[in-house]
N, C-alpha and C positions, 0 to 999 in steps of 0.2 A: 504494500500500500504506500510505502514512504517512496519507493520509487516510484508510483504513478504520479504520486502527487507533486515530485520533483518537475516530473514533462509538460513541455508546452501546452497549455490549453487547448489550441488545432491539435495537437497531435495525440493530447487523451481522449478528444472529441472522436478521434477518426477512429482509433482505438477500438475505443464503446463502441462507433455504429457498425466499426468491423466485425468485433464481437458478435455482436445482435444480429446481422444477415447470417455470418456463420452458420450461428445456432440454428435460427430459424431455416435456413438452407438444406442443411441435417434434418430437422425435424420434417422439412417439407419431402427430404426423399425417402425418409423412413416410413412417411405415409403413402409418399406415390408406391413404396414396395410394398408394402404390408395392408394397405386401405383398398387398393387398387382391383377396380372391378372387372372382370374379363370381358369380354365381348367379339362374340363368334365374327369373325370375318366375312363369313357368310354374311350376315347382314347387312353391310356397306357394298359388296361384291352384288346384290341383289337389288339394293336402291339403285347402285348403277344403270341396273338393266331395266327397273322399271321407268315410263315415262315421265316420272317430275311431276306431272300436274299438281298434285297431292288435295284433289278434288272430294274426295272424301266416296267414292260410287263404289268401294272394297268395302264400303263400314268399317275403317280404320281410318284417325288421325291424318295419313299422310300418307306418301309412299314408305318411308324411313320406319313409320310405324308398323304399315302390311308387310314390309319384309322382315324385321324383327319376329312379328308375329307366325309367318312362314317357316322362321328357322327353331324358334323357341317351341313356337306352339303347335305347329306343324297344319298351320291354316291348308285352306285352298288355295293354290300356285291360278286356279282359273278367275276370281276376281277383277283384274284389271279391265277393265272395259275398254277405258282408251287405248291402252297399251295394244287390243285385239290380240289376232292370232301370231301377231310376228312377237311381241310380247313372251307370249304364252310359249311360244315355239323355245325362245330362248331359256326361259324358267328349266323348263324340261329336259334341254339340253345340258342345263349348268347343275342343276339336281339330279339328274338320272333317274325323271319322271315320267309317268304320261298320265296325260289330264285331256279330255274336250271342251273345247272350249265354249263356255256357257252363251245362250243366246243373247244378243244384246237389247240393254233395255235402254228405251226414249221415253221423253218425258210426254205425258198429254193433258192438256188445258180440257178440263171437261166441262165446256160451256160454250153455246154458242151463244150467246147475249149481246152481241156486237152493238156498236151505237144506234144503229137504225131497229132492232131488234127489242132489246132491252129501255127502257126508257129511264129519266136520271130524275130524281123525286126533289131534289132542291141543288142549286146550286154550289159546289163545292170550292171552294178557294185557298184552301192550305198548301202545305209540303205536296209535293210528286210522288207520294210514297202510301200503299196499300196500305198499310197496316195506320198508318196517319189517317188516311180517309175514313177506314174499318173504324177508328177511335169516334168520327164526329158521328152520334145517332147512327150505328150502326152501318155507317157506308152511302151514298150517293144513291144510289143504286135502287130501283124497284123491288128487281129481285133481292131479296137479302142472303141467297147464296150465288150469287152469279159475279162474274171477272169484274174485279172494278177499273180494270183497264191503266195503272197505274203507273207498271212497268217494271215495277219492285223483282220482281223473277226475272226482267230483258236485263236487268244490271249486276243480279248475281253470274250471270249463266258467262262463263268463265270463255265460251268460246262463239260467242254470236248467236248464237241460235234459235232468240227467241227475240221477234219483234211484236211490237203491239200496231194494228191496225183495224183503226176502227172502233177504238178503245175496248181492243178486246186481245189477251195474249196469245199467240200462237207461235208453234213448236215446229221450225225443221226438222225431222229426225234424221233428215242426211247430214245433219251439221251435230246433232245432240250426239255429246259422247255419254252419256247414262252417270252423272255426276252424283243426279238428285238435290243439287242445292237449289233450284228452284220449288223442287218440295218443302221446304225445310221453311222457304219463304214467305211462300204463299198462305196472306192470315185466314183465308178459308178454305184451305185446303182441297181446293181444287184440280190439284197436280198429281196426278199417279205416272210410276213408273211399269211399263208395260212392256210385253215384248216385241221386238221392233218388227216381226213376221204378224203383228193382230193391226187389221186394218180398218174395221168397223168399229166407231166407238157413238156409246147417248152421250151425244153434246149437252150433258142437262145434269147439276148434281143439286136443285130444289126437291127439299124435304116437305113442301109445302102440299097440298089437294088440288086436284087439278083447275078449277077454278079460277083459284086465288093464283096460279103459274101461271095460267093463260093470261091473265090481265098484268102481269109485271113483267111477261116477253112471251113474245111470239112463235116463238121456235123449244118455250120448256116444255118439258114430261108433262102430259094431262096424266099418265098412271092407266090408260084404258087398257093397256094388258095385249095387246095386238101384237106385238112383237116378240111376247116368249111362248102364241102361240103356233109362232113360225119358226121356231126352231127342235132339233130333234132332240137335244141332250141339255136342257138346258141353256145356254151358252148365255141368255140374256134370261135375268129374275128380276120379280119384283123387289126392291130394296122398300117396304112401304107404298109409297102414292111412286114410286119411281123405279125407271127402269135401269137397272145396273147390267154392262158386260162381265161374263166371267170368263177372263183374260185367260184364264187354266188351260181352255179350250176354246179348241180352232174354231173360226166361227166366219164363213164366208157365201152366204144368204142376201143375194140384192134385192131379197122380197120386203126383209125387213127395213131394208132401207125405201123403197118404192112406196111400201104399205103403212109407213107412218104418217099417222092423219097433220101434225105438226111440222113433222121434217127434221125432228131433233137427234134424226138417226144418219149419221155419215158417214162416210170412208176419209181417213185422213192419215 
């Protein structure tokens, strides 16, 4: 101690703070040795291969997460939607797997309530944003389950694919890579994800009595039932006053589309 206190001021200074990194230096690699967490290589070697988006359409965080998931928990390698078959191709090759590659799902706006269709019950003037609108009196809107036209889902949709026209959302499925965060979006849930081979859908998801549809758009479900008596296995049921597609099954019938007294039945 008598010698420290003999030395220059700077040079005890530098001493101490050399001491102190030291230490802590030592204690930092004792932990990076001893603390230190593995992690499978696999898993960085697999984000590689997947496409980045990190869209969330695996039901996983990210890509970084579905490949973790892949090596840890031993997921489906068939997931990746955007990534497709050249994707899937590669998984397979780098795991020493084989998987088919599941069908792809797009997203579908199930309404057709368009501005001429649909009529708007008071004047709206807020934010640009659905779930803003959905907040005043339950929405603009006649219908109180129909598109508010907003765009809320054209602005998540990560790769173009959804324009509103007409104030009403619609879905390219050549452009939808099956992300789902237009689902996730949309405050009335109006957006199913379907598979991209079903081409029939009821543009109509009003929970309402046929009646009271007809007078707040022109083109909703009256509920007359006409349409699941044209098909053989079901494929379209009543959900209540309304007509639901069951997407399970194929379903390619232009009777039902011809024979609906509304026209709320379409090909899209």
């Amino acid at each position: 101690m008598l010698l420290l206190g003999n030395l220059n001021p700077v040079v005890l200074t530098a001493i101490i703070v050399g001491g102190v990194g030291l230490i802590c230096g030592v204690a930092l690699a004792l932990a990076a040795r001893f603390l230190a967490v593995y992690e499978d290589p696999r898993i960085g070697q697999i984000t590689e291969i997947l496409p980045g988006a990190n869209c969330g359409g695996c039901a996983f965080a990210g890509c970084a997460d579905y490949a973790k998931a892949i090596v840890m928990n031993d997921a489906a390698i068939n997931l990746c939607t955007p990534g497709g078959q050249e994707v899937l191709d590669k998984l397979c090759a780098f795991l020493g797997k084989t998987a088919e590659a599941a069908e792809k799902k797009v997203a579908i706006v199930l309404c057709g309530g368009d501005a001429d269709k649909a009529p708007r019950r008071f004047a709206y003037n807020g934010v640009a944003d659905c779930a803003a609108a959905q907040a005043v009196h339950g929405g603009d809107k006649t219908c109180t389950y129909g598109c508010l036209g907003y765009g809320s889902c054209a602005r998540v949709c990560p790769v173009g694919a959804i324009e509103i026209a007409n104030g009403l959302a619609k879905v390219h499925k050549d452009l939808c890579i099956g992300c789902g965060a237009c689902v996730k979006t949309c405050p009335r849930a109006l957006i199913q994800m379907i598979p991209v081979s079903r081409a029939i859908h009821v543009l109509c998801s009003s929970r309402d009595k046929g009646p009271i549809t007809k007078k707040a758009c022109s083109v909703g479900c009256i509920g007359c039932t006409r349409c699941t008596k044209l098909v053989d296995d079901e494929q379209i049921k009543m959900d209540g006053p309304l007509a639901v597609v069951d997407y399970d099954k194929p379903l390619d019938n232009q009777d039902v589309i011809d024979k609906c007294p509304v026209h709320c039945i379409a090909r899209a």
